[in-house]
N, C-alpha and C positions, 0 to 999 in steps of 0.2 A: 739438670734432668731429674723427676721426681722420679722414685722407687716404683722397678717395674711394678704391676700389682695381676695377680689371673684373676680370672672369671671361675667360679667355682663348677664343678662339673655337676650334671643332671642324679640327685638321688633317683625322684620318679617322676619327669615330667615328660610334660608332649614331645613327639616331635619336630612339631611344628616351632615349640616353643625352643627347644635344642639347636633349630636353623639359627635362632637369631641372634642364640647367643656366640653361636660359632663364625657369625655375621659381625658381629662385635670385639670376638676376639681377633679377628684377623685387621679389621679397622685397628683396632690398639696399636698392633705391633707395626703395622703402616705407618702411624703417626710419629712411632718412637724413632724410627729409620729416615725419618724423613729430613732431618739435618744434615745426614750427608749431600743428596744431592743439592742441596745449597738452594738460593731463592730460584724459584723458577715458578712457571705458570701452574703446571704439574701440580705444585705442589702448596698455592692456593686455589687451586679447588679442590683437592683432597680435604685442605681445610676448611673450608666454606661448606663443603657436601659433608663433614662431618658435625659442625657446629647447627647445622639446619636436617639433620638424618640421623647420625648416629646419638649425638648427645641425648637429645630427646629421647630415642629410646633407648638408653641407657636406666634413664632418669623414671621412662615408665614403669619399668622392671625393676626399680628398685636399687639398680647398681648408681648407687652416689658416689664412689672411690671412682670406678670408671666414669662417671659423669663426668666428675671435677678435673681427671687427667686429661680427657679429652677438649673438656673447655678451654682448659691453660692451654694446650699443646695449640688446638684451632686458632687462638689469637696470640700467639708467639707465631705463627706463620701466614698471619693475617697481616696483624697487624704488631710488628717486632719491637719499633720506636718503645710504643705504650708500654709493652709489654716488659721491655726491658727497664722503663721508666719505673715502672710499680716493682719489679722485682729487686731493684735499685734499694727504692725508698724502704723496701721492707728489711732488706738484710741489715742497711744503715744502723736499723730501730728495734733489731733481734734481739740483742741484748736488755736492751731497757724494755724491750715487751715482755721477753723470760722472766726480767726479775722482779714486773709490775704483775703479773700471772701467777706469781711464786707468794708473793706478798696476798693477793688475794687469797689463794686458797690455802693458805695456811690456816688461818682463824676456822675459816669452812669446815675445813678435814676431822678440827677440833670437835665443832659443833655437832658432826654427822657422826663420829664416834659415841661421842655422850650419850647418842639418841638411841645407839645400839646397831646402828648401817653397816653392814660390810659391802665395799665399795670401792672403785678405782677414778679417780679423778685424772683428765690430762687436759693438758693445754692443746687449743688445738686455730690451728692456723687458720687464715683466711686464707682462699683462693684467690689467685691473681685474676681471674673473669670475675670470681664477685665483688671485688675491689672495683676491677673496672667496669664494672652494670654499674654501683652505689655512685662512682665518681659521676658516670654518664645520667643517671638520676637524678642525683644531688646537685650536678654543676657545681661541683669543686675539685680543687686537687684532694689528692692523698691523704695528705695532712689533717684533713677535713673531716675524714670519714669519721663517723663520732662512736662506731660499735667494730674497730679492730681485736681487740679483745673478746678472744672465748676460750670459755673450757665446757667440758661435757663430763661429765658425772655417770659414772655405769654402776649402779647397785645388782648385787648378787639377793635378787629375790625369788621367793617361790612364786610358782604362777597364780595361784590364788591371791595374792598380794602384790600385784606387781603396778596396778593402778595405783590404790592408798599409798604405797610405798613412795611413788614418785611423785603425789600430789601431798604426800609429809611433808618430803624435802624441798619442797617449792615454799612452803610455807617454812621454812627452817631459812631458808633463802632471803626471802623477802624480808622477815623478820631482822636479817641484818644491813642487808641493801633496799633500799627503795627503790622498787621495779617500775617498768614505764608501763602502762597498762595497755597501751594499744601495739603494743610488741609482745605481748601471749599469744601462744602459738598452739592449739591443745591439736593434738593428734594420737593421744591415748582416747579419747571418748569416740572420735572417729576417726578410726587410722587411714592413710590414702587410699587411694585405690589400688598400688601396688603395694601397698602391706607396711608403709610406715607407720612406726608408732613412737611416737617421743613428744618431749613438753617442753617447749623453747620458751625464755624470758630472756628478758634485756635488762640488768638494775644498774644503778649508779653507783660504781664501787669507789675505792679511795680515790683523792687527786679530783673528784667529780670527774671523771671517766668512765665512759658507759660499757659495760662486759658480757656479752651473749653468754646466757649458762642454759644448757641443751644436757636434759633428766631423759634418761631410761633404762632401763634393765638389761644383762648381759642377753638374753633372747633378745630383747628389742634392737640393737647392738647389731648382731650378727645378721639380723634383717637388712638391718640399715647399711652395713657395710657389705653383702654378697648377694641380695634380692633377693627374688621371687625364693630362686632354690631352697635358701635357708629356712624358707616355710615350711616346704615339704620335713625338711628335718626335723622339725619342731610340731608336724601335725602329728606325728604316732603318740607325741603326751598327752596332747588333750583334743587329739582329733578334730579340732578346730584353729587353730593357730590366728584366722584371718579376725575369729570371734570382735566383736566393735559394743563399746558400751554405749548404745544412743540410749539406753532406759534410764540414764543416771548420767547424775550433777553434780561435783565434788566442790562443797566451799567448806570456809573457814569462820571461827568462831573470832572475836577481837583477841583472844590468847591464845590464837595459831592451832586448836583443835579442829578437826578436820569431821567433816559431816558429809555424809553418802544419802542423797536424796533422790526424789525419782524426777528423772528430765521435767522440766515445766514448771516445778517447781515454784513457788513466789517467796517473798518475806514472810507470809502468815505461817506458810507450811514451815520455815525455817525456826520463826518463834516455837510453836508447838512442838518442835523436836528437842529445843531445848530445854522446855516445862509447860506442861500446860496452863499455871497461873501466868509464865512472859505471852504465852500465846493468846491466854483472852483480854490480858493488858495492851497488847501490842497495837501502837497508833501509828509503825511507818519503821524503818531503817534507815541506814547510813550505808551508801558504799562508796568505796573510792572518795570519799568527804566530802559525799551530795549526799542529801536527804531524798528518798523512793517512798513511793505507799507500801501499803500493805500488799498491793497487787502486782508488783514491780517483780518479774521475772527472773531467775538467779542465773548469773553464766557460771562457767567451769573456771576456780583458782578465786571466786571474788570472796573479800572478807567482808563479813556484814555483822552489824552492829545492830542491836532490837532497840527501838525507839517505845518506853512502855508509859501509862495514864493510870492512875489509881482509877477513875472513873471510867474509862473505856470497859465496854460489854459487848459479848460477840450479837453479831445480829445474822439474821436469818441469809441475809445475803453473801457473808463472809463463804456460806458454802461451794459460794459459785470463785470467789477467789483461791480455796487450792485445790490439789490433785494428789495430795497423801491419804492414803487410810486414816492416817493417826491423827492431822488434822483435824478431817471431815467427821471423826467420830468422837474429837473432843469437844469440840465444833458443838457436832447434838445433843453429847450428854449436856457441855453448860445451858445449852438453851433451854433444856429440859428441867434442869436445875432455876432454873431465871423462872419459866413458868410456873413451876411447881410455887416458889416461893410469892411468886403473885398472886395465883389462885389460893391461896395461903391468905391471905392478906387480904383480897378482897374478899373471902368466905366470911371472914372475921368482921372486917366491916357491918355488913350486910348484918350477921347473924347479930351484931352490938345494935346496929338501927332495928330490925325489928322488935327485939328483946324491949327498946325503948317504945317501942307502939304498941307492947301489950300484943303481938301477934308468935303465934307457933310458929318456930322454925324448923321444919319438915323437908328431907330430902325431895319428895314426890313433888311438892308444893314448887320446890324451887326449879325443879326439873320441867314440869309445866312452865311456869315464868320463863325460863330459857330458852323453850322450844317456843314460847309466845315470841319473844323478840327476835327469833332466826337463828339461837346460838344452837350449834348441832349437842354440847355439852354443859354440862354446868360451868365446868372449871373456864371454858371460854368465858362464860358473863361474870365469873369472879376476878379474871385478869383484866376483862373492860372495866372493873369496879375499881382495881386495884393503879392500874394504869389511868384514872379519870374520864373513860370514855364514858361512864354511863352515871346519868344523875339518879343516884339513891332513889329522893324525891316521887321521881317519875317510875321507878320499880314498884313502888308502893302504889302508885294507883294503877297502874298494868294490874300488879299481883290482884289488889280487892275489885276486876272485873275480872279474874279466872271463874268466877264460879256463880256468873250472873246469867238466868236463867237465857235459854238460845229460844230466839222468835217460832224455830220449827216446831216447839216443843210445848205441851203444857201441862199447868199444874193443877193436880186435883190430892185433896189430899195428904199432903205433904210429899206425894210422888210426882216424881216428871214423868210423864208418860208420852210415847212416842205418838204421835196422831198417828190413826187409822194403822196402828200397827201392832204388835204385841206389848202388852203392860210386863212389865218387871216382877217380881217377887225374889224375896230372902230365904233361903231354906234353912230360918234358926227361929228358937222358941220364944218371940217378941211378938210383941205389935207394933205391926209393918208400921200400921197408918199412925203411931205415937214416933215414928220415925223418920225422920228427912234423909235421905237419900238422894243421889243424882251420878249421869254420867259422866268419868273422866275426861280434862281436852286432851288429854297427852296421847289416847291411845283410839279415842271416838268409838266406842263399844257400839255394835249394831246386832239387830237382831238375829240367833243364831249363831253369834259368838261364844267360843265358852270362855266364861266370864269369872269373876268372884268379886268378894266385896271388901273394903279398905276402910276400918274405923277413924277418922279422922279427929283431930281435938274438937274442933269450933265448925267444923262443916259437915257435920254427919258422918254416914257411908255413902263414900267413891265407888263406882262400880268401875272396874277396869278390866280388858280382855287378858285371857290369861298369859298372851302373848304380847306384853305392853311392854314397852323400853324400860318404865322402871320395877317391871314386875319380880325379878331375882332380887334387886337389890329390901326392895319390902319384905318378899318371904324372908330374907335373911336377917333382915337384922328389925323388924317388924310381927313375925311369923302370931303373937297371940293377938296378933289386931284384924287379922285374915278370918273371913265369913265365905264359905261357899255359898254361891249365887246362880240363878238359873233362869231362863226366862220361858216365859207358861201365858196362853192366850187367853186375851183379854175379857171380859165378861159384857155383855151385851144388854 
């Protein structure tokens, strides 16, 4: 007979919810009595109606001590053979399971000390219905079952620390056992629906025998062992108790450093938490000893390994691969850095081939050139320069037709003068007509504009509107080459 166990009583709940628990404890103590009247009919459908009614809601609510009494008790008066059979095989194997459980977590105890945990470790049994599900599963005997072995780990943590705390020790775990990865069990990021919360693995400990090790905190604990109630007791700390991390992804570094990212995470975002130079290297990782891109999604407890390229550069689309802040804005600055150093490079070009053709190299001049070819900025047509998009060659004959006379317009003069429109003039102490003159492409000055005028090396004066794209940048660093200009009707 296992140790009576109660149902904890109501701090503050429904009482609807109070029915059920009082619906439950009287089930319990039914079950425990039910050995006297010996086999009878009675007394499997008590136990039928209770492994198809009561268990379940036991289990919804949280109570897993009452689940598990109930489920042995249901099938010791189900079905007794079996049951007697498994509870046989286990007491046989008590002894060598104590002192294979004792052997394990000795080293453990050692480890989780070192690290600074305060913590209770226990061995903890297998139920005889979960023996007999795994047998009914598995189709095998007993003998068979390859995860008899567990213990549970309860750390005394603060509640601000009670995730990292449990996801250290998993990783303090692993590090000495090799875990089986499709037996992680996370229920810290999203605790059940009635309010479990713990971190189960399966690793292969000595002997090559497999050992359930189920992480939580003395709160997670007290859930897990009295239900729903034990919430209530625990909502006046943080008035939340039920609180669920879905915003966050807990992995590991390849030396068991533990990293806190946000749900969705990928391998990009994980390189860039590490440093930004593994981040703009980063050609892919390693998990579980498969190689993943860079777009490969993180789960909860995986250890991931940066795969990085001397020559790897972040590119425009990497944006669209993560969901960090710190990512996506290391992300822009490199790329803004890549540009810069382009337009750098292709400025230089350019500015070395003209220098070689005997031509001025003139902000305004290239500024035209670039709006000639569709670039919205200079520094665009310096990165197509720098990057091989654009042949030199061909800039050079674009640029020596910037400033070839337009069909609308003609020349008398040495002025271009607008047909049937107003003529131009300079409001400075020259002779106009000993001067060439002409209007800018970059800004297309029309009559009525207010204008001024731009001394150029080799092309006279520019007339440009005063609201021209390159107009600030001339006043400023051009300002004694600047004529004011005006435009006055034409003479008949």
């Amino acid at each position: 007979m296992q140790p009576k166990i109660a149902i904890l009583g109501f701090m503050a709940a429904e009482d609807s919810n109070k029915v059920l628990y009082d619906i439950l404890n009287e089930r319990l103590e039914l079950l425990r009595t039910l050995d006297k009247e010996g086999d009878s009919d009675r007394r499997r459908h008590v136990a039928r109606e209770t492994s198809a009614l009561h268990a379940p809601l036991a289990h919804r609510l949280g109570l897993y001590a009452i689940k598990t009494e109930m489920e042995d008790l249901a099938l010791k008066f189900t079905d007794y053979k079996t049951y007697k059979y498994i509870a046989h095989a286990l007491n046989e194997k008590k002894a060598q399971r104590d002192a294979y459980i004792a052997a394990f977590i000795t080293p453990l105890e050692e480890k989780l000390k070192a690290h600074g945990f305060t913590f209770t470790i226990k061995g903890r049994p297998k139920s005889i219905h979960s023996i007999y599900n795994k047998m009914q599963a598995q189709r095998c005997d007993v003998d068979r079952i390859y995860d008899l072995f567990a213990i549970r780990i309860i750390l005394d943590s603060p509640l601000d620390r009670e995730k990292l705390d449990c996801w250290q020790v998993y990783s303090l775990i692993t590090d000495m056992y090799r875990p089986n990865p499709k037996r992680l069990r996370d229920w810290l990021s999203v605790p059940k629906e009635n309010g479990y919360e713990s971190l189960h693995t399966t690793v292969l400990g000595p002997e090559e025998k497999w050992v359930e090790v189920q992480i939580r905190t003395r709160r997670m604990d007290e859930v897990a062992e009295k239900g729903v109630a034990a919430h209530w007791s625990y909502k006046g700390v943080n008035g939340n108790a039920m609180n669920t991390d879905k915003q966050s992804v807990y992995v590991f570094t390849p030396t068991g450093d533990l990293k806190r990212l946000a749900a969705g995470s990928t391998v990009l975002d994980f390189a860039f938490s590490i440093h930004s130079d593994v981040g703009c290297k980063c050609v892919g990782g390693r998990i579980r000893n498969q190689n993943v891109s860079i777009r490969q999604k993180l789960q909860n407890g995986d250890q991931v390994e940066i795969l990085t390229s001397p020559n790897q550069k972040p590119t425009a689309d990497w944006l669209n691969a993560v969901v960090t802040s710190k990512a996506k804005n290391k992300i822009r600055q490199a790329l803004k850095e890549v540009e810069y150093r382009n337009a750098a490079e292709g400025r230089e070009m350019l500015e070395r081939r003209f220098k070689n053709w005997k031509i001025d190299f003139e902000e305004g001049d290239i500024s035209r050139l670039a709006l000639k070819l569709g670039y919205k900025v200079t520094n665009d047509l310096y990165q197509s320069i720098a990057l091989g998009k654009e042949d030199i060659l061909r800039l050079k004959d674009v640029f020596l037709t910037l400033d070839a006379p337009n069909p609308d317009f003609q020349r008398s003069e040495h002025v271009y003068v607008p047909k049937n429109l107003e003529a131009l003039a300079l409001e400075v102490d020259i002779d106009v007509k000993s001067v060439d003159y002409n209007l800018a492409k970059c800004c297309d000055p029309q009559p009525g504009d207010a204008i001024f005028g731009f001394i150029s090396i080799n092309n006279g004066i520019r007339i440009h509107r005063c609201d021209c794209p390159n107009a600030d940048n001339m006043r400023e660093r051009y300002a004694y080459r600047i004529l004011p200009a005006r435009w006055k009707k034409k003479k008949e």
